[in-house]
NUBA-626831 format. One record per residue (C-alpha): residue number from 0; chain; x, y, z. Coordinates in steps of 0.02 Angstrom, whole numbers. Each point is the difference from the previous one (the first is absolute). Layout:
BEGIN
 pos unit      u      v      w
 NUM    A      X      Y      Z
...
END
This chain:
BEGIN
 pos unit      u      v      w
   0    A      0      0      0
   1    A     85    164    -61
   2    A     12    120    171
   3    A    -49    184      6
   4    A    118    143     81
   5    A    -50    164     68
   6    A    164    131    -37
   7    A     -3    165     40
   8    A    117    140    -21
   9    A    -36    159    147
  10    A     81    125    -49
  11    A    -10    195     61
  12    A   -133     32   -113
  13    A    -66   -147    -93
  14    A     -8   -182     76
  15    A    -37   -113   -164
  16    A    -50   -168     21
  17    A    -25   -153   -122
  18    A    -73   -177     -5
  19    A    143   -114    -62
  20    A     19   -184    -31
  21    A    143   -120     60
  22    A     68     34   -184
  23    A     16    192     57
  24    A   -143     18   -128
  25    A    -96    158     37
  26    A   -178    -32     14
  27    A    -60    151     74
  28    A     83    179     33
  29    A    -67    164     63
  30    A     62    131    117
  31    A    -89     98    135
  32    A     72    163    112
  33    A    140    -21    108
  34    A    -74    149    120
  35    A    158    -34     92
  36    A    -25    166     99
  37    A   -111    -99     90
  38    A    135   -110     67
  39    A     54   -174     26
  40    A   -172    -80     93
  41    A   -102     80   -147
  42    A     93    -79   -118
  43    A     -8   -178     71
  44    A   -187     17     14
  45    A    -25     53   -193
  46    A     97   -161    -46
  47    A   -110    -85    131
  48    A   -128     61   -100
  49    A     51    -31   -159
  50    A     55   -180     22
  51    A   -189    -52     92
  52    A    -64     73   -188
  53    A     90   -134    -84
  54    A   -133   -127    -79
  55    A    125   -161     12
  56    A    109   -104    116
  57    A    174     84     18
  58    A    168    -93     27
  59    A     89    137     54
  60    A     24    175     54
  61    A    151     82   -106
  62    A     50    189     64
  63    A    113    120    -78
  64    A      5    149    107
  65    A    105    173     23
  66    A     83    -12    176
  67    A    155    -93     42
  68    A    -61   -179     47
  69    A     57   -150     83
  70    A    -18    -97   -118
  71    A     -4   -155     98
  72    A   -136     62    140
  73    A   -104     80   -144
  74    A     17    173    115
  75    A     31    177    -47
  76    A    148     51    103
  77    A     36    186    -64
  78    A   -140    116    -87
  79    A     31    163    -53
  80    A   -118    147     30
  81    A   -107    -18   -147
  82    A    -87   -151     96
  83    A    -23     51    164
  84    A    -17   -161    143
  85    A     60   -112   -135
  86    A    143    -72    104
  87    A    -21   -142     91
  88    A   -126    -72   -128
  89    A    -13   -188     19
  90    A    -78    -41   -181
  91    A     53   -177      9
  92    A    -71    -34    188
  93    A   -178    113    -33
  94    A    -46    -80   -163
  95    A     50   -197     31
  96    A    -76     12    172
  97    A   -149     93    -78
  98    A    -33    -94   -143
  99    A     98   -165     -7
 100    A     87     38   -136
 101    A    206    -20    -13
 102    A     76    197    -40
 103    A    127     51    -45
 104    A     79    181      8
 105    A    155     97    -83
 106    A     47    172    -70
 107    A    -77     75   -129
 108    A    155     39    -81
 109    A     91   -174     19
 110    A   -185    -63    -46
 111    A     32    127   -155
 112    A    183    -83    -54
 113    A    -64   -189     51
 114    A   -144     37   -144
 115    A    104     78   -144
 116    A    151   -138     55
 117    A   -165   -139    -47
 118    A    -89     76   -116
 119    A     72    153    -69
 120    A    148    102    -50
 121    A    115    -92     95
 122    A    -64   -183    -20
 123    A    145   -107    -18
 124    A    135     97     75
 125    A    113    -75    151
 126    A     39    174     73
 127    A   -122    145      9
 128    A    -12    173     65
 129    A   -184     86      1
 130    A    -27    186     29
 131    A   -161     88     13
 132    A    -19    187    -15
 133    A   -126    102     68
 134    A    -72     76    125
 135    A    171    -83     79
 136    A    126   -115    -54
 137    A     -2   -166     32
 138    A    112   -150    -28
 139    A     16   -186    -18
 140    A    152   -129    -25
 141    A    -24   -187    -68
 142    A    155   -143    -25
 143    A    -89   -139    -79
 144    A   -167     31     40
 145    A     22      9    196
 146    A    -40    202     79
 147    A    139     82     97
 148    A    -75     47    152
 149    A    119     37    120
 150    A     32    -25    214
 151    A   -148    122     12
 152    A   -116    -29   -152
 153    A     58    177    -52
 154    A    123    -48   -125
 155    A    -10    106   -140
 156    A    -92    137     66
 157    A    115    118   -127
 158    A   -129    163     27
 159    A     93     31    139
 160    A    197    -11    -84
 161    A     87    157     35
 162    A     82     67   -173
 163    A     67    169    -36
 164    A   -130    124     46
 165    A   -101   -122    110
 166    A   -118   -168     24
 167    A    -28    -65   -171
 168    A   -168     10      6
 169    A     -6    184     41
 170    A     92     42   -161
 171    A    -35   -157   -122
 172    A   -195    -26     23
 173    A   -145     81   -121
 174    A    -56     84    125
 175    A    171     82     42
 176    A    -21     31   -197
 177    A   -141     95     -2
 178    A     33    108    143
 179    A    147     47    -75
 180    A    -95     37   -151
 181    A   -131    121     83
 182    A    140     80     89
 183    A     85     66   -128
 184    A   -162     34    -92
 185    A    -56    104    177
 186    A   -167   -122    -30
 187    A    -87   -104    139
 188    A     57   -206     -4
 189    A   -192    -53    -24
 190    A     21     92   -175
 191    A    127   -125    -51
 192    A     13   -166    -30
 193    A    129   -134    -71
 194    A   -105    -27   -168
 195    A    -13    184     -2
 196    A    170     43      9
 197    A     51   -138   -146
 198    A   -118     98   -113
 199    A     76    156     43
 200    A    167    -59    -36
 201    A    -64    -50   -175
 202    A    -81    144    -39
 203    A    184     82     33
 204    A    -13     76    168
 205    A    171     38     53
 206    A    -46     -3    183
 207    A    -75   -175     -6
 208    A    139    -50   -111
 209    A    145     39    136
 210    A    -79    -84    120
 211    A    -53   -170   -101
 212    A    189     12    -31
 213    A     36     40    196
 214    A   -123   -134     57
 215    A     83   -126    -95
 216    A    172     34     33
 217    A    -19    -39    167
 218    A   -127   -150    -41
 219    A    165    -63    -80
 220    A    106     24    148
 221    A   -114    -90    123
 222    A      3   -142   -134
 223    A    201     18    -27
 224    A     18    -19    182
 225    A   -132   -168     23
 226    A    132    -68   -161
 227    A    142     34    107
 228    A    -64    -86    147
 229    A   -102   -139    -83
 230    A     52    -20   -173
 231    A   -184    -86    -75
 232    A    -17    -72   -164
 233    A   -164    112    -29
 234    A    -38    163     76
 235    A   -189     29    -19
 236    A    -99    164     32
 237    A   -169     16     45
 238    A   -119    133     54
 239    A   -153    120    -98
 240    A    154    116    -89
 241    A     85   -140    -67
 242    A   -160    -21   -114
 243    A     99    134   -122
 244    A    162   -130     -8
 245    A    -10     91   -170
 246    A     76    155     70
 247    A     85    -75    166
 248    A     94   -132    -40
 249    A    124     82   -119
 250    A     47    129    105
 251    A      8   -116    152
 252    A    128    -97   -108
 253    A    104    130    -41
 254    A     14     51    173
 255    A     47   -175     69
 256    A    127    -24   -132
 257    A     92    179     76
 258    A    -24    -84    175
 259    A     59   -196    -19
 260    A    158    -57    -56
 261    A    -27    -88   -176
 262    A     34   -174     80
 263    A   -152     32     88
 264    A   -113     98   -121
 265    A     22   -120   -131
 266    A    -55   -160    109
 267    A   -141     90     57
 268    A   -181     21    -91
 269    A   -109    121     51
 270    A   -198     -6    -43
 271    A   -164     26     36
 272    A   -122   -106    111
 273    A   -128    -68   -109
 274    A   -152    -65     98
 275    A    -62    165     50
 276    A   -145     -9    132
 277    A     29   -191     17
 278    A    164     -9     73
 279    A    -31     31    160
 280    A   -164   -139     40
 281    A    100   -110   -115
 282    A    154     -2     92
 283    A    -98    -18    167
 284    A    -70   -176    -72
 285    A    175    -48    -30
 286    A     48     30    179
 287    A   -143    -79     59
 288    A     46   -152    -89
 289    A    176     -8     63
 290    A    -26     32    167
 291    A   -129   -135     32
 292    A    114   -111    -81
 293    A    131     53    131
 294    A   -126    -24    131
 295    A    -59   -164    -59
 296    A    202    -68     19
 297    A     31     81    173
END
């Protein structure tokens, strides 16, 4: 009998969900409101909500989430202020105890690498490095399939990286992007957006244009200094912006090149994650899978 998962992705904003088969077929997507202002409990009793409203038997609970997480507890042990009483969620303990069902939880970003390492831009590749830009910056490593997590679960946490001028996320991130943007332009931030500023640059707007070129250079040397330290096989980048690869990539490249010694540069492929939307509830079912296969051996 083929079984039926339950992934979800919670992010800030969005939490998407999707029905999906023991093939990783997807049977079933959608995506409600985050309302993560509302903190932690209100989030656990919207997925509450929305797993009761499932018409079928479930074999399992699979949770990508923003938060650092233990992975092995299924807890969040670090949330930053965008989710207020987030920390200390204890997904894995509320919903099997709840509902009966095995869960399993991770971060969204390593959730994010785990699904384009499967399924998307990286599929294939022994060694992988995942960054997603936005609001912050996020980061995840892979050697043959297997997350680096670190003593703490906070491996990779590369926001936070000091580089010239400060954390990397501070200087690297769309947002830090745009508000650079309005800045100069003496505009309010809510007047700009990523998208917006890419179709300023095209339309040859020479403020937009410096700071594409700004924003990338140090893109580059975040991703210069992750080569130096981890040397992948792949380095993938996510994140809304990097829908205009078109215009990014390129000048990303060039960059890197000025930053890596050719040994390096030359053994290194940089691209674009691929599956989007997906990635995240995707890669959740594929540490879902693992894990209870790790739990069934113990």
């Amino acid at each position: 009998m083929t079984k039926r998962y339950l992934a979800l992705d919670i992010g800030g904003t969005t939490t998407k969900f999707a029905i999906l088969s023991d093939e990783g077929e997807v049977l079933m997507q959608g995506e409600r409101d985050t309302e993560a202002e509302k903190g932690g409990p209100h989030i656990v009793e919207n997925v509450k909500r929305l797993i009761r409203e499932q018409d079928l038997a479930l074999d399992g609970i699979c949770i990508s989430t923003a938060g650092i997480v233990d992975e092995e507890k299924g807890e969040i042990i670090h949330a930053g202020p965008q989710i207020p009483n987030y920390k200390g969620t204890s997904w894995k303990k509320i919903i099997e105890e709840e509902f009966s069902i095995p869960c399993e939880v991770e971060n969204d970003v390593n959730c994010a690498g785990l699904g384009e390492a499967h399924f998307g831009a990286a599929k294939g590749r022994r060694s992988v490095l995942l960054l997603t830009i936005g609001t912050g910056i996020g980061g995840c490593f892979l050697q043959n399939g297997e997350i680096h997590h670190g003593i703490s679960h906070a491996a990779m946490e590369i926001g936070y990286m000091q580089i010239p001028g400060g954390e990397f996320q501070n200087l690297a991130s769309t947002s830090a992007l745009v508000r650079r943007v309005a800045s100069r332009k003496k505009e309010a931030t809510e007047d700009w957006n990523g998208k917006k500023i890419l179709s300023a640059l095209e339309e040859g707007d020479e403020i937009c244009l410096e700071e594409i070129d700004c924003f990338c250079n140090i893109l580059a040397l975040g991703i210069a200094n992750l080569c130096y330290a981890f040397n992948p096989e792949i380095f993938i980048l996510g994140g809304g912006i990097m829908g205009r690869s078109d215009i990014l990539l390129p000048r990303i490249k060039v960059h890197l090149k000025e930053h890596l010694i050719p040994l390096i540069f030359s053994h290194t492929e940089l691209d674009c994650a691929t599956m989007e939307n997906k990635a995240g509830f995707l890669g959740a079912f594929i540490h879902f899978l693992k894990k209870q296969r790790e739990r069934k051996k113990a």
